[in-house]
N, CA, C and O atoms as a Maestro MAE file, in Angstrom:
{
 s_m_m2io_version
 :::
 2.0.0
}

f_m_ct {
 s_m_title
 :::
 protein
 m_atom[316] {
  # First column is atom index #
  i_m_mmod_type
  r_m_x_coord
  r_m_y_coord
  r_m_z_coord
  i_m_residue_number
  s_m_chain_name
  s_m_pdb_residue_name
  s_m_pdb_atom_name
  i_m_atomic_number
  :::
  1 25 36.622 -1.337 14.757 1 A "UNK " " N  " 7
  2 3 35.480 -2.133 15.142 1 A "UNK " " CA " 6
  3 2 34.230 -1.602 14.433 1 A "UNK " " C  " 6
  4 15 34.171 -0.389 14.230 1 A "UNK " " O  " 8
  5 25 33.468 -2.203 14.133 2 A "UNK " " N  " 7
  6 3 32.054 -2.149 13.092 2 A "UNK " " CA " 6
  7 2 30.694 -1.773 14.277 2 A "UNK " " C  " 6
  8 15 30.480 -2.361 15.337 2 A "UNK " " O  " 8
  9 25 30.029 -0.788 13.774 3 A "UNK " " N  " 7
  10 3 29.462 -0.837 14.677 3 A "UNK " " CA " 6
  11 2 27.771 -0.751 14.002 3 A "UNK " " C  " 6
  12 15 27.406 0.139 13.235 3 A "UNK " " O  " 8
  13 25 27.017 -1.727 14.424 4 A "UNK " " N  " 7
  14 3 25.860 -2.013 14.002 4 A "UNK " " CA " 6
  15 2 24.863 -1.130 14.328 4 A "UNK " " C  " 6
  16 15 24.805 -0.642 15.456 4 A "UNK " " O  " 8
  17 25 23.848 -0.799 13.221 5 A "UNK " " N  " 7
  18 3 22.478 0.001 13.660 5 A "UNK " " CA " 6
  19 2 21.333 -1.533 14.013 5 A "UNK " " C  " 6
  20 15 21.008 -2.596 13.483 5 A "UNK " " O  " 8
  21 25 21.042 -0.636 15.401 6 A "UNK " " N  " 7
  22 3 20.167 -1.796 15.428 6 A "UNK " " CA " 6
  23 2 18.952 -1.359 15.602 6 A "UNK " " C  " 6
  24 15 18.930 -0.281 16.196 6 A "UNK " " O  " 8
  25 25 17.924 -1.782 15.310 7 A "UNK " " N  " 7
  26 3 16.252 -0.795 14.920 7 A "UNK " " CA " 6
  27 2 15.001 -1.627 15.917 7 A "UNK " " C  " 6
  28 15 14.926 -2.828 15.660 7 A "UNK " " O  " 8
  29 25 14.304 -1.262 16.701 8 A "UNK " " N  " 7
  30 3 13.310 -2.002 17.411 8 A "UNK " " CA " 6
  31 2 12.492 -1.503 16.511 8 A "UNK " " C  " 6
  32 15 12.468 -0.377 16.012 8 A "UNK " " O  " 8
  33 25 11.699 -2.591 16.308 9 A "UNK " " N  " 7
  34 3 10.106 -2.711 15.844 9 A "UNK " " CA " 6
  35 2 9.416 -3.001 16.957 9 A "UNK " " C  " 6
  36 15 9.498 -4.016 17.649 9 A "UNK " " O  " 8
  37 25 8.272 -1.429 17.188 10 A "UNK " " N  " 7
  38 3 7.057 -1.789 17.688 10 A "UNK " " CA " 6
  39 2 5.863 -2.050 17.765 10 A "UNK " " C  " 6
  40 15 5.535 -0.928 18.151 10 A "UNK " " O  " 8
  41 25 4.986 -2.556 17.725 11 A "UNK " " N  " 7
  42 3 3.722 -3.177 17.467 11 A "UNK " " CA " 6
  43 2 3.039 -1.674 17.229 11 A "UNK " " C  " 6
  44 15 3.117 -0.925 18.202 11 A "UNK " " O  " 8
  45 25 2.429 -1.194 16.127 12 A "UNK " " N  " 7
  46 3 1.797 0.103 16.535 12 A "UNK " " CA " 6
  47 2 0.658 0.577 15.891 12 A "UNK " " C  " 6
  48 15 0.749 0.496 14.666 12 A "UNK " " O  " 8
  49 25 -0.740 1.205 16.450 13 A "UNK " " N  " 7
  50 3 -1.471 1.489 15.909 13 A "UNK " " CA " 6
  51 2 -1.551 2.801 15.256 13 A "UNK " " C  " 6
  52 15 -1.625 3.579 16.207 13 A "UNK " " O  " 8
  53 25 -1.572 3.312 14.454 14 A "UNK " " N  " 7
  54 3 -1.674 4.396 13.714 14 A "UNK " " CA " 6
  55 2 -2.888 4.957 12.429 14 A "UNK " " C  " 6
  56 15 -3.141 4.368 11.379 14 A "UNK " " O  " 8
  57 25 -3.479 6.237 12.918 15 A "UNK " " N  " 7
  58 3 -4.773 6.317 12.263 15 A "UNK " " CA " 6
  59 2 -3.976 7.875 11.358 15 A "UNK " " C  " 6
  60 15 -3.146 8.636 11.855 15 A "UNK " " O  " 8
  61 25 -4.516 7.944 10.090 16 A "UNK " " N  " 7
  62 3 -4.130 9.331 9.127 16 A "UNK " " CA " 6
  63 2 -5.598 9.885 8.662 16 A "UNK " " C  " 6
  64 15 -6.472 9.067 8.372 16 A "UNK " " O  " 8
  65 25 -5.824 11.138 8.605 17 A "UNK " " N  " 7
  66 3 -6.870 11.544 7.983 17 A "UNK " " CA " 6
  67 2 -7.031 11.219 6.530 17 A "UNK " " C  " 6
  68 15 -6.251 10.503 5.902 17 A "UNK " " O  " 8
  69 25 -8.138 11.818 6.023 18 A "UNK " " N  " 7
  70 3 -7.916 11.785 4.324 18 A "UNK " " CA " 6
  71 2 -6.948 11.898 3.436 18 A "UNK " " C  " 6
  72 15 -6.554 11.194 2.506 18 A "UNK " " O  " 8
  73 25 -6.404 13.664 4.227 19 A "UNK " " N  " 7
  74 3 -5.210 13.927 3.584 19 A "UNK " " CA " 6
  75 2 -3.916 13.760 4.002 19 A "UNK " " C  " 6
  76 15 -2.949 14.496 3.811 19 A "UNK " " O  " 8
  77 25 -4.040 12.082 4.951 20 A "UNK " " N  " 7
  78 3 -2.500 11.796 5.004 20 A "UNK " " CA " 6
  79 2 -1.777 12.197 6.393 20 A "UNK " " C  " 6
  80 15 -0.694 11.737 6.754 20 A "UNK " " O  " 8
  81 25 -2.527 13.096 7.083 21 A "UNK " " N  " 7
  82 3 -2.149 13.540 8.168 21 A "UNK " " CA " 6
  83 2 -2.201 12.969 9.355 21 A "UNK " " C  " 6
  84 15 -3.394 12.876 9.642 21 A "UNK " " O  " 8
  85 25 -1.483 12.497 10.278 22 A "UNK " " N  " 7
  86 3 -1.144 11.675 11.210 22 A "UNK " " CA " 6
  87 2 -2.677 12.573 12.226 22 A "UNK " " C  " 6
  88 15 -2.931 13.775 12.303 22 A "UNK " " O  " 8
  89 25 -3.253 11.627 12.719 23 A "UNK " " N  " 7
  90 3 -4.343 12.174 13.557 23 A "UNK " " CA " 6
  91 2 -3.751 11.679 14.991 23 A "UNK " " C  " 6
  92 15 -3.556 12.508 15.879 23 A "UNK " " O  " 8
  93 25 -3.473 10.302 15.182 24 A "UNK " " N  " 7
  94 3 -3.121 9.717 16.393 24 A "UNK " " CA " 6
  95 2 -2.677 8.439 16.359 24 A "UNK " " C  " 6
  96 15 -2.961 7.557 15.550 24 A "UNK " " O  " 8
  97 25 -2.010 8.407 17.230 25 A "UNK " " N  " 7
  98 3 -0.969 7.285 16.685 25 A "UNK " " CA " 6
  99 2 -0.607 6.198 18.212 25 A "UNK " " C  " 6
  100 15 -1.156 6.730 19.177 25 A "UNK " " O  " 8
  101 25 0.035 5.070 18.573 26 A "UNK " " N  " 7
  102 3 0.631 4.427 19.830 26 A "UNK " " CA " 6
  103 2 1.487 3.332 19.387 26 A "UNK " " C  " 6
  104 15 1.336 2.585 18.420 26 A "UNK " " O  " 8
  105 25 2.565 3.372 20.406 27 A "UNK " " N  " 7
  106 3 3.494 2.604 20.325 27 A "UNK " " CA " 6
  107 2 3.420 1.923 21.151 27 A "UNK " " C  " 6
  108 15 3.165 2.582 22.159 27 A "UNK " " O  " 8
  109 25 3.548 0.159 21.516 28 A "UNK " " N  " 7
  110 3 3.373 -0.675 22.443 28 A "UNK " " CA " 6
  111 2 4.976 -1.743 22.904 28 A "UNK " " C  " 6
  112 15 5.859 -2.256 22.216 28 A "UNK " " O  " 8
  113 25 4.784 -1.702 23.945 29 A "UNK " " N  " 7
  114 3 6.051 -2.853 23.866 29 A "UNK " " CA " 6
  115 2 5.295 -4.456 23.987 29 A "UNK " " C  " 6
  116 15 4.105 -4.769 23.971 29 A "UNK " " O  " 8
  117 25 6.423 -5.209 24.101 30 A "UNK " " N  " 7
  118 3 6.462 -6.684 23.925 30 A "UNK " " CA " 6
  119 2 5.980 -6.648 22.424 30 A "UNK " " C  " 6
  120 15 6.024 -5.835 21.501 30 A "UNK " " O  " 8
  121 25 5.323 -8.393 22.704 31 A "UNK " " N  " 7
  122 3 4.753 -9.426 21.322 31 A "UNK " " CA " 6
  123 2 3.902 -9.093 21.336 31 A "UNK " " C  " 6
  124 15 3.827 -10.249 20.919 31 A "UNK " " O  " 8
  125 25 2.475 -8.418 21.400 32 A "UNK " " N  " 7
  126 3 0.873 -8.052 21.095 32 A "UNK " " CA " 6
  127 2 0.972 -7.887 19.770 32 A "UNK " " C  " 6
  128 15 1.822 -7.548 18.947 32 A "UNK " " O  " 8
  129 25 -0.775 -8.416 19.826 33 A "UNK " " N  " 7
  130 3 -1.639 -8.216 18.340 33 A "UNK " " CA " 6
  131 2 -1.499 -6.836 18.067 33 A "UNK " " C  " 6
  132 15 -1.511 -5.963 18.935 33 A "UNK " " O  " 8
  133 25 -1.346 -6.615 16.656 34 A "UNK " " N  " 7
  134 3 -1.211 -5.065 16.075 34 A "UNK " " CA " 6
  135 2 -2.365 -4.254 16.329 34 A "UNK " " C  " 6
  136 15 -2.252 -3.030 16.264 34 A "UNK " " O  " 8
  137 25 -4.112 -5.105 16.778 35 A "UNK " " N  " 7
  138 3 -5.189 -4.383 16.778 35 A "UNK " " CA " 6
  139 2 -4.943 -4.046 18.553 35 A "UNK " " C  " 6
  140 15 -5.547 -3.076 19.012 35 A "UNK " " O  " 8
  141 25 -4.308 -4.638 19.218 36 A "UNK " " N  " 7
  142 3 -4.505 -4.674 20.540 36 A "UNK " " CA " 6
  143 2 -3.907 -2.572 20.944 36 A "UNK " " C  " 6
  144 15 -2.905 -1.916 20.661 36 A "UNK " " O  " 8
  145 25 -5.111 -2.296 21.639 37 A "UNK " " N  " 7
  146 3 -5.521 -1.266 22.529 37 A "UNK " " CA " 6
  147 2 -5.776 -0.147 21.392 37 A "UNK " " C  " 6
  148 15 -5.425 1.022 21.553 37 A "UNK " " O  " 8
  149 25 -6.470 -0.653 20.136 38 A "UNK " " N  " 7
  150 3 -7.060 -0.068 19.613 38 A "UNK " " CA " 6
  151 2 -8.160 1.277 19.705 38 A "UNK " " C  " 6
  152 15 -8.200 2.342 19.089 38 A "UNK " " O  " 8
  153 25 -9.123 0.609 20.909 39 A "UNK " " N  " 7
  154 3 -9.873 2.059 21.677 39 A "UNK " " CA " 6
  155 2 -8.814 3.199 21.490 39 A "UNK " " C  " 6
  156 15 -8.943 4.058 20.618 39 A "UNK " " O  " 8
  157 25 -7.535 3.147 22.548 40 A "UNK " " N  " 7
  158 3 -7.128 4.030 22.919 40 A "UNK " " CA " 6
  159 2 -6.479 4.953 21.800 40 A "UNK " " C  " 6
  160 15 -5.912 6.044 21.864 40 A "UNK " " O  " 8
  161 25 -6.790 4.067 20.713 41 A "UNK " " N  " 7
  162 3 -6.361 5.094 19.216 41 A "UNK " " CA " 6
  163 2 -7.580 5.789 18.885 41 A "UNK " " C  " 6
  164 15 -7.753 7.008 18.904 41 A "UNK " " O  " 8
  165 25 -8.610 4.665 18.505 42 A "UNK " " N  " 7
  166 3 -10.030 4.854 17.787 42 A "UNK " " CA " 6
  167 2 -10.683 5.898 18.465 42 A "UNK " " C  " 6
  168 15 -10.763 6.960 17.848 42 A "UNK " " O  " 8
  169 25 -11.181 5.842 19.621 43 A "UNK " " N  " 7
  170 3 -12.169 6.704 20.077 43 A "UNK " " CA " 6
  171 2 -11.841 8.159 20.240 43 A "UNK " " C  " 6
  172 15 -12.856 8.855 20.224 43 A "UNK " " O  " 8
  173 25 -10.647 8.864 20.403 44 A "UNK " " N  " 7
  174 3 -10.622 10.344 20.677 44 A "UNK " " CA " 6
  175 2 -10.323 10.617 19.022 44 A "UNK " " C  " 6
  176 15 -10.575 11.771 18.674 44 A "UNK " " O  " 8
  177 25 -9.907 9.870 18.144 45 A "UNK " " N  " 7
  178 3 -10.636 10.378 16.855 45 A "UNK " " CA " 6
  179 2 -12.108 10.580 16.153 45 A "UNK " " C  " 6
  180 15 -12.605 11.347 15.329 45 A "UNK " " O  " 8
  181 25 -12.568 9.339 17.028 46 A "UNK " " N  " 7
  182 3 -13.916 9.254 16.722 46 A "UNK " " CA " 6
  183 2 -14.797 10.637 17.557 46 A "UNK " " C  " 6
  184 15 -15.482 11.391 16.866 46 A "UNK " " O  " 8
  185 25 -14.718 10.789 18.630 47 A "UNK " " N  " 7
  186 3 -15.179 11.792 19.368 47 A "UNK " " CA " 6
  187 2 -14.814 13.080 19.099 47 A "UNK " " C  " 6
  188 15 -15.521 13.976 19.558 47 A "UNK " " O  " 8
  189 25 -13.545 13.441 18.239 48 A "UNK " " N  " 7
  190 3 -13.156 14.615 17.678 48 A "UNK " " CA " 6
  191 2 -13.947 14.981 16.865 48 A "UNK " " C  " 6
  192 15 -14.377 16.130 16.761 48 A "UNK " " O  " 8
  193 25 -14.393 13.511 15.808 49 A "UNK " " N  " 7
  194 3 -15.465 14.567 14.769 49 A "UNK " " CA " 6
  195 2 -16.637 13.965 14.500 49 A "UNK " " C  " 6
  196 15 -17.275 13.815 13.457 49 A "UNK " " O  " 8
  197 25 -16.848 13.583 15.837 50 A "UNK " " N  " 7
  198 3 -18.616 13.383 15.912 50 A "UNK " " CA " 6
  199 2 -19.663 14.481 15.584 50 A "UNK " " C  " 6
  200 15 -20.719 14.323 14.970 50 A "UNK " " O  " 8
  201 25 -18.966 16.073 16.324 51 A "UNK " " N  " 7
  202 3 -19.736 17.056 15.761 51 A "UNK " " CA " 6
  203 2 -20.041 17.640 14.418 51 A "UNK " " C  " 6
  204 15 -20.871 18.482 14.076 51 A "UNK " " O  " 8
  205 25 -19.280 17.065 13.853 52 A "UNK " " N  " 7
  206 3 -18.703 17.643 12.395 52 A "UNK " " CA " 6
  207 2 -19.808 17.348 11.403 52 A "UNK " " C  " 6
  208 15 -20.197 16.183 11.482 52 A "UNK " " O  " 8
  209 25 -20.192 17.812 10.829 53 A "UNK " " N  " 7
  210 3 -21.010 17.130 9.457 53 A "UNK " " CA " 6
  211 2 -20.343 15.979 8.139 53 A "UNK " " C  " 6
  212 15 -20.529 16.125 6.931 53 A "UNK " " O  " 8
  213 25 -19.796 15.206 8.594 54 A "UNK " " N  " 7
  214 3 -19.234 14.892 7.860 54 A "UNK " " CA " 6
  215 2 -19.417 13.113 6.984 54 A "UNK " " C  " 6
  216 15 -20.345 12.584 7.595 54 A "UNK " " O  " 8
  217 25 -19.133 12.556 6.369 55 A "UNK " " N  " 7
  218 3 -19.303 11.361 6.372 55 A "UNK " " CA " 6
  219 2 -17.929 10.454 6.903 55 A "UNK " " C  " 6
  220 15 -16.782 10.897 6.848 55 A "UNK " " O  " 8
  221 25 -18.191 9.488 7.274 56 A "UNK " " N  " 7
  222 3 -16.790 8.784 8.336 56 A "UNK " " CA " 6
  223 2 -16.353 7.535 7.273 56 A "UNK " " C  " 6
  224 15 -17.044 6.802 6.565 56 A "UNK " " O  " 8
  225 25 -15.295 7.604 7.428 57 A "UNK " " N  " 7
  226 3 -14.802 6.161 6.592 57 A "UNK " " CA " 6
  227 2 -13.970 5.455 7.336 57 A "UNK " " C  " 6
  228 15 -13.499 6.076 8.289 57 A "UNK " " O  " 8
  229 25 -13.622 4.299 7.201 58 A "UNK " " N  " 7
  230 3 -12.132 3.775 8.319 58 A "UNK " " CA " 6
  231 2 -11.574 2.810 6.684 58 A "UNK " " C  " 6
  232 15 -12.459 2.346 5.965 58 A "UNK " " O  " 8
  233 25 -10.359 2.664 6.370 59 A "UNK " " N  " 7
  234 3 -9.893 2.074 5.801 59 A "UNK " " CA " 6
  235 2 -8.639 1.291 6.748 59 A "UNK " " C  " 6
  236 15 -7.747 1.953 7.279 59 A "UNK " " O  " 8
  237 25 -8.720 -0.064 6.852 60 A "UNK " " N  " 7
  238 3 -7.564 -0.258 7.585 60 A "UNK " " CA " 6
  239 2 -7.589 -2.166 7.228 60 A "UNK " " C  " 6
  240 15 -8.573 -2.755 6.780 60 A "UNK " " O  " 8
  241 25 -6.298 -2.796 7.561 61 A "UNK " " N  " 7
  242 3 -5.694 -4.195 7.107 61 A "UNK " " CA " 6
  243 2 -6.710 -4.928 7.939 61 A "UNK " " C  " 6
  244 15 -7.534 -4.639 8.806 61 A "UNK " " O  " 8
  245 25 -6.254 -6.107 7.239 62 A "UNK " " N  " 7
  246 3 -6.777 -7.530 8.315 62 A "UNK " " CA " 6
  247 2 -6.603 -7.755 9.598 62 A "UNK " " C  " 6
  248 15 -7.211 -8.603 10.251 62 A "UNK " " O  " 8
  249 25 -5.471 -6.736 10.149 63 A "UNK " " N  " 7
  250 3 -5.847 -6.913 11.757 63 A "UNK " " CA " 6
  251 2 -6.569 -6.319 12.410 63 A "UNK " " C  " 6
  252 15 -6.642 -6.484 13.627 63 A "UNK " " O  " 8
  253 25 -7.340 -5.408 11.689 64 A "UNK " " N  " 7
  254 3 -8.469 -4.621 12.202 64 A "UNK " " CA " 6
  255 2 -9.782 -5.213 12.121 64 A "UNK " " C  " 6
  256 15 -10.732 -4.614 12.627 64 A "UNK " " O  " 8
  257 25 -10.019 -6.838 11.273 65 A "UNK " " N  " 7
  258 3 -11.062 -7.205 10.754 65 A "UNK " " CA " 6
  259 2 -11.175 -7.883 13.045 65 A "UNK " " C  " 6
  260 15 -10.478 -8.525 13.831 65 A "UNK " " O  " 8
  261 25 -11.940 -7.459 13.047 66 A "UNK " " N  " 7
  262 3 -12.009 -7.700 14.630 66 A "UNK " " CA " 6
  263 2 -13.555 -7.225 15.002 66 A "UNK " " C  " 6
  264 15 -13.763 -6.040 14.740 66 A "UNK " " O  " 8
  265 25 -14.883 -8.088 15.675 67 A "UNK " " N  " 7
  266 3 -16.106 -7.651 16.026 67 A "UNK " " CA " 6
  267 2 -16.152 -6.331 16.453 67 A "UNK " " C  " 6
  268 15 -16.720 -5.438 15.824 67 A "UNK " " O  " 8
  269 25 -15.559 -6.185 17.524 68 A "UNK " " N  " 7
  270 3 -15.770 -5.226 18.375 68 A "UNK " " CA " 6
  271 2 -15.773 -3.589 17.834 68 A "UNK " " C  " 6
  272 15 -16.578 -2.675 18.016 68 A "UNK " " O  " 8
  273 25 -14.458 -3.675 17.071 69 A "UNK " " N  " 7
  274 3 -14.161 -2.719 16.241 69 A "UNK " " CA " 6
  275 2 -14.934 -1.748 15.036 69 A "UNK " " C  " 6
  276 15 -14.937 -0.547 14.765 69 A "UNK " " O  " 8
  277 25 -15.700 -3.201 14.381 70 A "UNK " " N  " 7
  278 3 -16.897 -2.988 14.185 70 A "UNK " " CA " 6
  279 2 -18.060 -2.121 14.983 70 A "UNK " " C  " 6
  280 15 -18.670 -1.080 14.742 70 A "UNK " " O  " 8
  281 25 -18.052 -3.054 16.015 71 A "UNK " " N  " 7
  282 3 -19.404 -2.497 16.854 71 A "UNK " " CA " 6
  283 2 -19.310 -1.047 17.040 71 A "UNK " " C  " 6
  284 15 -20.156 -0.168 16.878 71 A "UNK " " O  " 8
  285 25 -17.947 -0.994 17.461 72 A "UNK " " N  " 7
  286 3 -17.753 0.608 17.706 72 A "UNK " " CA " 6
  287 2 -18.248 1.242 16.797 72 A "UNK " " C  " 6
  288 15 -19.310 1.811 17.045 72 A "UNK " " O  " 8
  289 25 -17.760 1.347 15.662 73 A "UNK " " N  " 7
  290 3 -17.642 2.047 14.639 73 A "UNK " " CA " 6
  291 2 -19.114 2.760 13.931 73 A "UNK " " C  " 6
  292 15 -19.340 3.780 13.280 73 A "UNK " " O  " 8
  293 25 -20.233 1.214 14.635 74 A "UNK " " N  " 7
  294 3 -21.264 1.173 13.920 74 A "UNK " " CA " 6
  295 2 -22.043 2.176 14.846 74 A "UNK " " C  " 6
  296 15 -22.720 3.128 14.456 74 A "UNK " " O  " 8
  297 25 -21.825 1.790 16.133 75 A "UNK " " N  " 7
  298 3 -22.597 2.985 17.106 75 A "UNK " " CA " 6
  299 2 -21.941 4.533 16.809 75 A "UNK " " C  " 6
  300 15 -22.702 5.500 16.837 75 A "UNK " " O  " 8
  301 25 -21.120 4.638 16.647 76 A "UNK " " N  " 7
  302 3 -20.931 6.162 16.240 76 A "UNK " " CA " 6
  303 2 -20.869 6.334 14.603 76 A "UNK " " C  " 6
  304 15 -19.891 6.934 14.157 76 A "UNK " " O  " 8
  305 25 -21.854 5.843 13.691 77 A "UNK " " N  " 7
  306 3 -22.422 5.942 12.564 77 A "UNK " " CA " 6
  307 2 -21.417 5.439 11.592 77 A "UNK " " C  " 6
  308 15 -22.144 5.447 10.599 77 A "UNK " " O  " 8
  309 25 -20.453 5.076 11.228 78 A "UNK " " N  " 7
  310 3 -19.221 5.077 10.475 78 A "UNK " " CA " 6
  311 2 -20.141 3.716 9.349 78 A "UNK " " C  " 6
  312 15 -19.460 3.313 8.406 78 A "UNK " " O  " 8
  313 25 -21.189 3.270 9.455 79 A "UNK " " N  " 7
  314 3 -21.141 1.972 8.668 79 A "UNK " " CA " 6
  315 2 -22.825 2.403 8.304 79 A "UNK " " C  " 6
  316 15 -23.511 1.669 7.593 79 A "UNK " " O  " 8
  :::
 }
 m_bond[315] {
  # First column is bond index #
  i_m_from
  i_m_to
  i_m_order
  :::
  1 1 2 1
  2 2 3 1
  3 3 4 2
  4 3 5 1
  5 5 6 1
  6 6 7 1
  7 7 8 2
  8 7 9 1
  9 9 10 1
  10 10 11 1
  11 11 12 2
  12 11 13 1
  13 13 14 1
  14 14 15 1
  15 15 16 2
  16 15 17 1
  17 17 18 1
  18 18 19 1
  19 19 20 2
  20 19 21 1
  21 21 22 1
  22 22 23 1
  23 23 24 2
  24 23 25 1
  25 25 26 1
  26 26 27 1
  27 27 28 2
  28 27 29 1
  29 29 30 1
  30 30 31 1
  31 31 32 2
  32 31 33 1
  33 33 34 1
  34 34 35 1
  35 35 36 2
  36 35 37 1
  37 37 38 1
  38 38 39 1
  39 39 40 2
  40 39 41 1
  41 41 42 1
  42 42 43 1
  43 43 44 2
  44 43 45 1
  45 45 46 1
  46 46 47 1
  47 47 48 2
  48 47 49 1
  49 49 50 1
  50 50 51 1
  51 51 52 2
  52 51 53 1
  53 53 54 1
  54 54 55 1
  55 55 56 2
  56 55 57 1
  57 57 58 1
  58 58 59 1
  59 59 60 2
  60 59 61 1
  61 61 62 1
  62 62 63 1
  63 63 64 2
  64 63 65 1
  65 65 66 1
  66 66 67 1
  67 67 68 2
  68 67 69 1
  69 69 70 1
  70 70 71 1
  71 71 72 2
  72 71 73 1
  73 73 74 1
  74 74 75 1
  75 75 76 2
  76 75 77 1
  77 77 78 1
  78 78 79 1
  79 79 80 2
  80 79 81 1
  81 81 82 1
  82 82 83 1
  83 83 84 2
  84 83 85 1
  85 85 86 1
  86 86 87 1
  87 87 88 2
  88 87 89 1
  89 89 90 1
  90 90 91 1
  91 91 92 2
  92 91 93 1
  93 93 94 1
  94 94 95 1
  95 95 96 2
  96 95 97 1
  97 97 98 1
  98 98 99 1
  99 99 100 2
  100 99 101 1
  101 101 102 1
  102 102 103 1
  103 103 104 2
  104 103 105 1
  105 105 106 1
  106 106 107 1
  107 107 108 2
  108 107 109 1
  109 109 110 1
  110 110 111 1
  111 111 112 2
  112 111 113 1
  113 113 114 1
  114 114 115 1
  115 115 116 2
  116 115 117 1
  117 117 118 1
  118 118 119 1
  119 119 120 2
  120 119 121 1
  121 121 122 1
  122 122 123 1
  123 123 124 2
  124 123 125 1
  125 125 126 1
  126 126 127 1
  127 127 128 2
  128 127 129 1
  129 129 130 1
  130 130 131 1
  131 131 132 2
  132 131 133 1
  133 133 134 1
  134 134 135 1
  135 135 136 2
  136 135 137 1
  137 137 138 1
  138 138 139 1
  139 139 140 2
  140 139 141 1
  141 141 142 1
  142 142 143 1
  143 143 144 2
  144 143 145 1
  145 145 146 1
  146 146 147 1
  147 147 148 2
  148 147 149 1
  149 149 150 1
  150 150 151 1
  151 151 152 2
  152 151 153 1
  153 153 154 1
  154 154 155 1
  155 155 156 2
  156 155 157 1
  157 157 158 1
  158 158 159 1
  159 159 160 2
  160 159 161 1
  161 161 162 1
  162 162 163 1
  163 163 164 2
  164 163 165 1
  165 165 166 1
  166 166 167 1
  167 167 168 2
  168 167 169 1
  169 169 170 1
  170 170 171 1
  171 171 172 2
  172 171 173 1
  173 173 174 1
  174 174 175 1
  175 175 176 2
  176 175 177 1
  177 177 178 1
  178 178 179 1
  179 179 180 2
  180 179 181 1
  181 181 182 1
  182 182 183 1
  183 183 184 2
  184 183 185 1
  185 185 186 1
  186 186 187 1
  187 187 188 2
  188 187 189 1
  189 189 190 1
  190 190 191 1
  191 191 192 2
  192 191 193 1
  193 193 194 1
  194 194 195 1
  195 195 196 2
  196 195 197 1
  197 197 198 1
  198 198 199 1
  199 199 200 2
  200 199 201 1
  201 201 202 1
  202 202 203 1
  203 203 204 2
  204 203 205 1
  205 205 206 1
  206 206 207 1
  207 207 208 2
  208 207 209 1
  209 209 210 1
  210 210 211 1
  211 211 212 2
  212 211 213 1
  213 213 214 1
  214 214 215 1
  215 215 216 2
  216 215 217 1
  217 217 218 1
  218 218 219 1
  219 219 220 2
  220 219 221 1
  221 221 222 1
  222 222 223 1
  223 223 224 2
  224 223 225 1
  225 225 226 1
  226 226 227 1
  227 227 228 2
  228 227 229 1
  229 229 230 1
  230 230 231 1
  231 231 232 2
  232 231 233 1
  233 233 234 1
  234 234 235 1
  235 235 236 2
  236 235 237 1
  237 237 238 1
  238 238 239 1
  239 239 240 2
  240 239 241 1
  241 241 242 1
  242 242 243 1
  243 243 244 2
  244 243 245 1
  245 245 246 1
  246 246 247 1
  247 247 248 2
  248 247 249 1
  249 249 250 1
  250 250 251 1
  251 251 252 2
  252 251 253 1
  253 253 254 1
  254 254 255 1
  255 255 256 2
  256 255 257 1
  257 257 258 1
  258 258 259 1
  259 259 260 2
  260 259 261 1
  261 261 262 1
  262 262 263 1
  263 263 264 2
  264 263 265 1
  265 265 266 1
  266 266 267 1
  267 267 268 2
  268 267 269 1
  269 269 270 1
  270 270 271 1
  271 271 272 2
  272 271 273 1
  273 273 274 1
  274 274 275 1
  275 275 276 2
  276 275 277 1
  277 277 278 1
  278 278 279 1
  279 279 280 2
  280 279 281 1
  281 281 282 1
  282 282 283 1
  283 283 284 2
  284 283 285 1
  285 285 286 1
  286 286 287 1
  287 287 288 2
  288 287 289 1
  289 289 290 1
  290 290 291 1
  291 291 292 2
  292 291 293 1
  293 293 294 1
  294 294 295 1
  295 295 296 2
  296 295 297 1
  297 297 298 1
  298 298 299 1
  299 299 300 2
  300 299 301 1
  301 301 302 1
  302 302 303 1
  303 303 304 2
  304 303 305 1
  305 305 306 1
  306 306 307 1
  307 307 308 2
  308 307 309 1
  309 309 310 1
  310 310 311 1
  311 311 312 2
  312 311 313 1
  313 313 314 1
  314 314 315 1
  315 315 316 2
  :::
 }
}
């Protein structure tokens, strides 16, 4: 008998530093939008290096093109 790999795909948000390094990441179940519960990725990165001297960048797809996401971004200087 044959026995099949079978693979779930989950909807997931995932943020990497500069150099590639997984900072924070979530896995969701069901059908949701790929931006959906975004905060709960965005902000404890954002708050990690608020102290930092640094300049902030976000590079990320079209499901991130979203207001809010923006807004965030803009109140903790990123834009």
């Amino acid at each position: 008998m044959e026995r099949a790999l079978r693979l779930r795909l989950l909807p997931s948000d995932v943020l990497f530093n500069q150099f590639g390094m997984l900072e924070r990441c979530a896995l969701r179940n069901g059908n949701v939008h790929s931006a959906d519960g975004w905060r709960d990725v965005l902000d404890p990165v954002i708050a990690k290096y608020a102290t930092r001297d640094l300049m902030g960048f976000l590079r990320a797809d079209a499901t991130y093109a979203n207001p809010a996401i923006y807004t965030r971004l803009e109140k903790a200087g990123y834009f």
